[in-house]
N, C-alpha and C positions, 0 to 999 in steps of 0.2 A: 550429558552436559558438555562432555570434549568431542564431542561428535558434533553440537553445534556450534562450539566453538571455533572449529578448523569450520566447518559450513560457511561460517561468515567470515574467515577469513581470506579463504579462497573466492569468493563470489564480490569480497574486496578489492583484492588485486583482478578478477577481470573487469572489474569497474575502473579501474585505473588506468585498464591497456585502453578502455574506451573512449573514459572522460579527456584522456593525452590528444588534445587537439596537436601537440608536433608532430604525432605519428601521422602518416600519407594513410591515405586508405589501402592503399595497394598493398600496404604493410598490415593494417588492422585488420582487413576484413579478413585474411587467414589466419590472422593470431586469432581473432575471436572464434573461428570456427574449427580450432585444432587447441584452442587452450584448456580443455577438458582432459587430453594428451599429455601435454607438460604437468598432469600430478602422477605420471611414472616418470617421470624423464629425473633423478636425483640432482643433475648436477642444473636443470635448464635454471634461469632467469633470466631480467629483462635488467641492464642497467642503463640504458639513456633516456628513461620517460624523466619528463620536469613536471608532475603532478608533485603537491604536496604531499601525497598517500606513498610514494616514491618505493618506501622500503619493505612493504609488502610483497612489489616484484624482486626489487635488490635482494632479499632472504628469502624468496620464494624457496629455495634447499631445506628452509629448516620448516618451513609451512606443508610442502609434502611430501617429507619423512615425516612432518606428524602425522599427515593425512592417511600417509601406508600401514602408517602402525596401528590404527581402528581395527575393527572387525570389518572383514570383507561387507557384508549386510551394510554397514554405515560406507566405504566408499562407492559400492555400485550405485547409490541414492545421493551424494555429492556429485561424484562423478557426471550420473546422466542426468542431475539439473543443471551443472555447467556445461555442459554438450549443447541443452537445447537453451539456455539463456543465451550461449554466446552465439546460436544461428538467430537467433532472434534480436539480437542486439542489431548483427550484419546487414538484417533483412531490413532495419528503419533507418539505415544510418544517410541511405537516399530515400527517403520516403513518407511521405506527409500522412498524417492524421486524418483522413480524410471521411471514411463513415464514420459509423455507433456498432459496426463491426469489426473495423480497424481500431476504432479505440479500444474496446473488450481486448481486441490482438497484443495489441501494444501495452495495455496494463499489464495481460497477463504474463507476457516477457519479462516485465519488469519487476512484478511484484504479486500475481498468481503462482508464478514457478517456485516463488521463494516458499510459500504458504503449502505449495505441495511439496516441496522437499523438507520443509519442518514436522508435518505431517507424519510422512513415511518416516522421517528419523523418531519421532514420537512413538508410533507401533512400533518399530523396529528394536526400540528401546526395552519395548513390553510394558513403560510406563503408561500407554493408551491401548484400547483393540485393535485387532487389526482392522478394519472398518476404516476408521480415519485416516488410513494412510490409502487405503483402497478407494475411497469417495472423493476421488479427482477434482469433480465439479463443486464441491462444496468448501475444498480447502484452495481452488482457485476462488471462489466467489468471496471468503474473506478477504484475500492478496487483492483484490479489483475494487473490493467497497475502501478499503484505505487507499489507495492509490488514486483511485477517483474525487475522493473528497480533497488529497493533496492535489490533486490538478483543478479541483473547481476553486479551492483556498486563493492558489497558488495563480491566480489570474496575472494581476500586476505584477509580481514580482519576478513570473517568467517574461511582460512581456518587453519590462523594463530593461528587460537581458536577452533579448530579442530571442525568445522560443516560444512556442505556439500547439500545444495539447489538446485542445479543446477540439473534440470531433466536424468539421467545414461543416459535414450533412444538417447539424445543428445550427452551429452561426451562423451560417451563411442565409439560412431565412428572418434575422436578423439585423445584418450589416451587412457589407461590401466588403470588407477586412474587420478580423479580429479586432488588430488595434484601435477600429472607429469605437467599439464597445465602451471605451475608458472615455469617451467626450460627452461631455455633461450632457450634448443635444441630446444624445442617442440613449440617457439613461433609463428611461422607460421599455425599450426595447432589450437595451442589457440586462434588465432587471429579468425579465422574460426569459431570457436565452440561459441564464443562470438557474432558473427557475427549473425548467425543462432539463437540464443536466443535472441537477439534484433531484428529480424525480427519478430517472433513470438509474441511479446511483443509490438509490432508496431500494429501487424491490434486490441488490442482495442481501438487504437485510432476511428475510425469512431465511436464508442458506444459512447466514451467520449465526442465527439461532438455533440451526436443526444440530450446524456444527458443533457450535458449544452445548448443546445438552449431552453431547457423546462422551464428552471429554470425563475422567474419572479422577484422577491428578492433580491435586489442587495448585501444586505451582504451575503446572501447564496450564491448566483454569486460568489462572492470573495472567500468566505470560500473554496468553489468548485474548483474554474478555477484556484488557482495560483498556490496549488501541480500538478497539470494535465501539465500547461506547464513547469514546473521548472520539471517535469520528463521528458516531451520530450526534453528539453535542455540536460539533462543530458546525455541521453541514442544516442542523436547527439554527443557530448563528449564523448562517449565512443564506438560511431562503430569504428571499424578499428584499435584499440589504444591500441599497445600493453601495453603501460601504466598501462591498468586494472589489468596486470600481475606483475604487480613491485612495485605499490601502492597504491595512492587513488588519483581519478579523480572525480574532483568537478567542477563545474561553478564558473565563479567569481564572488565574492561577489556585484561588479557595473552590473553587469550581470541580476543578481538575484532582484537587486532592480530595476532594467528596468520593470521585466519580472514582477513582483510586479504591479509597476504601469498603467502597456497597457494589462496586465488581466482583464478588471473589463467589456469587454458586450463581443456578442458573435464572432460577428465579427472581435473586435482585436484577442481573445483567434485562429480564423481560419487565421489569419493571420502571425500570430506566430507560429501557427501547421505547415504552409506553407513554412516559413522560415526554420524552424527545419528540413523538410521533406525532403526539395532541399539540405541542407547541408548534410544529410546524403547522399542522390543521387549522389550527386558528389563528393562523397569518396566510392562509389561501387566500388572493385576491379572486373574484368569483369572475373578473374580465381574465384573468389570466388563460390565457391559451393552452395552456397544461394542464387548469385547472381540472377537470376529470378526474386523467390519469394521474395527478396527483392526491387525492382524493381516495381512488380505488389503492392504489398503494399502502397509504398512511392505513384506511382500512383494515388493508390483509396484518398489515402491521401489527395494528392494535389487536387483531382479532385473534392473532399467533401470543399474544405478551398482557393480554387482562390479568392485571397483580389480583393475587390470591390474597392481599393482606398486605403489612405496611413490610417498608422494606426488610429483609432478615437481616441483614450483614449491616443495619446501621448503627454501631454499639460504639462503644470508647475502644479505640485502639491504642497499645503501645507503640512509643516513640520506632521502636525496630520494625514493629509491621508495618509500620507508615512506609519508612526508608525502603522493607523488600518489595514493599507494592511500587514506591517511584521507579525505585531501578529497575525491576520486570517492567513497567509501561516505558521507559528510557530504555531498553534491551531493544524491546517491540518494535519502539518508533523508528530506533534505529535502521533495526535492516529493514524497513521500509526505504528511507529516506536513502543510505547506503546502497544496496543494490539497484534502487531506481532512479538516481539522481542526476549519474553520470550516463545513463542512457538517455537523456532529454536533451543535452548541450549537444551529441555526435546527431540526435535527429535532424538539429536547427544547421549542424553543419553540413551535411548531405545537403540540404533543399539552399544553402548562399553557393 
């Protein structure tokens, strides 16, 4: 638990050195590719960035002596996720979004590495097998399926704030530009282009299932299983819905405290995925251009998560489980949102 506690802290402050739009790049792009380095350095920090997050860098001395004082095991797995997050950060900070190759690239910088350094700190802990922290692919493909659903969510409100996530190779059959997506003419076409990036963002579901059945843990379970279905809720909310084009499309808050409490083994999590899966199914428009491979997906889906029976975990919970299940999905959402967030605002600066 203090292993990922300093994890996020440190992957904090390089979020900071990045989101600091005053820093010159000439400056950033070698902090980001040597800030893996400054967790031996005792005395280094940063005191001129003007981010709100500010003191992260400012007491960065006391973030790592804590980080030193871990088991070696827990810093060589902070260590070389911040190594390769901050070349990865470097590497988009000129650099558009441009295939469904580069997007997979760019989630995984931003929010697969996190999913494999949780991972390995999980085995590492001995709280999980080793497996999980060895199965690269599968604990990047959770980090890609939440990251993905916040950049399909996350339309308006990046573009309102002039950034742009959404893979060209996609819109651009489409639109002309991203931002013609949000103009009423073009909503039919939006609706599509939305369509096809949730189908995409659908098949790693199967990885996220194979993942969490590994898991043995039951608070890791939770920490795990409740952003995974509270993303497939989301992204069932948002196929077909021009919505995404006009605002922000959330789940409901009674919704979310369901999805909370019938997360917690693996079988409810496949029976919710099941759910999720038929409700996107029967909002297939059959003109739709995706339709297929949206289709074969939901499929593999449902065919991976046929509930054995009515949910297990849907019983009367105490007032405390309620609370340990929000804060594990509020942990969760976090470093999502945390370590990817401030990678999105330096993309948009690179390409003005």
């Amino acid at each position: 638990r203090h292993a990922v506690c300093i994890f996020y802290l440190v992957l904090r402050a390089l979020d900071t050195i990045e989101d600091d739009m005053t820093i010159s790049l000439d400056v950033k792009v070698p902090m980001l590719h040597e800030f893996h380095s400054y967790l031996y350095q005792p005395e280094w920090k940063y005191t001129e960035s003007k981010e709100k997050d500010r003191q992260v860098l400012e007491d960065f001395p006391t973030i790592s002596s804590e980080f030193r004082s871990l088991s070696k095991v827990y810093q060589d797995v902070i260590s070389d996720i911040c190594h390769k997050m901050g070349v990865g950060m470097a590497e988009f900070l000129e650099k558009k979004v441009d295939s469904q190759n580069e997007w997979d690239k760019y989630c995984h910088y931003v929010a697969g590495l996190v999913g494999i350094g949780l991972s390995r700190l999980f085995s590492a802990s001995e709280l999980e097998d080793p497996i999980v922290g060895q199965d690269t692919d599968l604990a990047n493909s959770m980090g890609l399926f939440l990251q993905k659903t916040n950049i399909i969510r996350d339309y308006l409100e990046d573009q309102l704030e002039g950034r742009e996530f959404w893979p060209r190779e996609v819109w651009s059959r489409y639109a002309k530009k991203l931002s013609d997506l949000a103009k009423p003419e073009n909503i039919d076409m939006a609706v599509q282009c939305l369509n096809e990036l949730i189908t995409n963002a659908l098949h790693h579901v199967p990885d996220v299932l194979t993942y969490l059945s590994r898991l043995k843990n039951q608070s890791v379970f939770n920490f795990c299983a409740i952003p995974q279905v509270m993303a497939i809720a989301t992204l069932a909310a948002c196929y077909n819905n021009k919505q995404v084009f006009r605002g922000v499309v959330k789940i409901r808050k009674g919704q979310a405290v369901t999805l909370m409490m019938d997360a917690t083994n693996i079988q409810a999590v496949k029976t919710i995925m099941y759910q999720y899966a038929e409700e996107i199914y029967q909002k297939i428009p059959s003109a739709d251009p995706s339709c297929h491979k949206t289709q074969q997906i939901v499929a593999s889906i449902r065919a991976r998560s046929l509930p054995r029976g009515p949910l297990a975990s849907r019983h009367h919970y105490s007032p405390i489980y309620v609370s340990c299940a929000m804060l594990l999905a509020a942990l969760s959402w976090q470093y999502l949102t945390t370590v990817s967030k401030a990678a999105e605002d330096l993309v948009q600066t690179g390409e003005n």
